[in-house]
N, C-alpha and C positions, 0 to 999 in steps of 0.2 A: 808894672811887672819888670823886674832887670833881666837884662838879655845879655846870658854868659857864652860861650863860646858856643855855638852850632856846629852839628856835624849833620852828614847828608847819612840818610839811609833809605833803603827801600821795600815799602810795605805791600804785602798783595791782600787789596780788599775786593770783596765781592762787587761786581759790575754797579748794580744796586745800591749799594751802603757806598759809595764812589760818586756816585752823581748825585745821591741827596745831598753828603756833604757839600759837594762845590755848589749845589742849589742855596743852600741853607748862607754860607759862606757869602755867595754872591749877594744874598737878600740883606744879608746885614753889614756890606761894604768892608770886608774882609776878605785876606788869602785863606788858603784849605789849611796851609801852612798854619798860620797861625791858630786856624777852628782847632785840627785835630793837637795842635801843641795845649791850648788850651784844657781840650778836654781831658789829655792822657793829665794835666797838672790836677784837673779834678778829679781823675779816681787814685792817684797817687795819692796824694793827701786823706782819699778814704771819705771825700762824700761823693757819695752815689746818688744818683739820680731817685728820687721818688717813685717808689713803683705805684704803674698806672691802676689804678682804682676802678673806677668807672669811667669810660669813656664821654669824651661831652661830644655829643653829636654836633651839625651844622642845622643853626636856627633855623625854624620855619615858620615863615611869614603866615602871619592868619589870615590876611589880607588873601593870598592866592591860595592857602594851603596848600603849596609847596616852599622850596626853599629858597634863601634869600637871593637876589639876581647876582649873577655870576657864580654862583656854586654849581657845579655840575656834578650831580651825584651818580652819571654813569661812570667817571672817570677817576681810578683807583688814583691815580699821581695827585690829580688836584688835591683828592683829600689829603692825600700824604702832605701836598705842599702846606693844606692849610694845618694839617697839625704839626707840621715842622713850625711854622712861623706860631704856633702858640705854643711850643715848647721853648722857643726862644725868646717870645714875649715872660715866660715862668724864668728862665734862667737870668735876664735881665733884672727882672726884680728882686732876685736874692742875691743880688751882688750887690 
């Protein structure tokens, strides 16, 4: 990707859509800087993210008939974190 002249500006995003970014960014050893340049370069060019279909839950082990160790299904964020990291396992491969 060439990198032409940067300018700074400032964007007000919700509390929420602010820390998954820098989570997401973090997880895959990148700045937020470059996540959201990235992404604003994918809907500029006009592909859009795949709309979500059906959801893929979090496996469960038959073994316990709950789910696999370290999922903790009280907790909204883990989930979020683990479907962020499989949205970015999907974006990865179509690159």
């Amino acid at each position: 990707m060439s990198r032409h002249m940067s300018e700074r500006t400032t964007v007000r995003l919700p509390t929420d859509l602010l820390l998954q970014a820098k989570r997401k960014a973090a997880s895959e050893g990148r700045t937020l800087t470059a996540l959201i340049e990235d992404g604003l370069r994918l809907r500029v060019a006009g592909r859009q993210k795949p709309s979500k279909g059906k959801r893929v839950l979090p496996r469960i082990s038959k073994a316990t008939g709950g789910p696999l160790p370290g999922i903790d299904l009280t907790s909204i964020s883990s989930l979020q974190e683990l479907d962020d990291l499989d949205d970015a396992k999907r974006i990865m491969q179509q690159e």
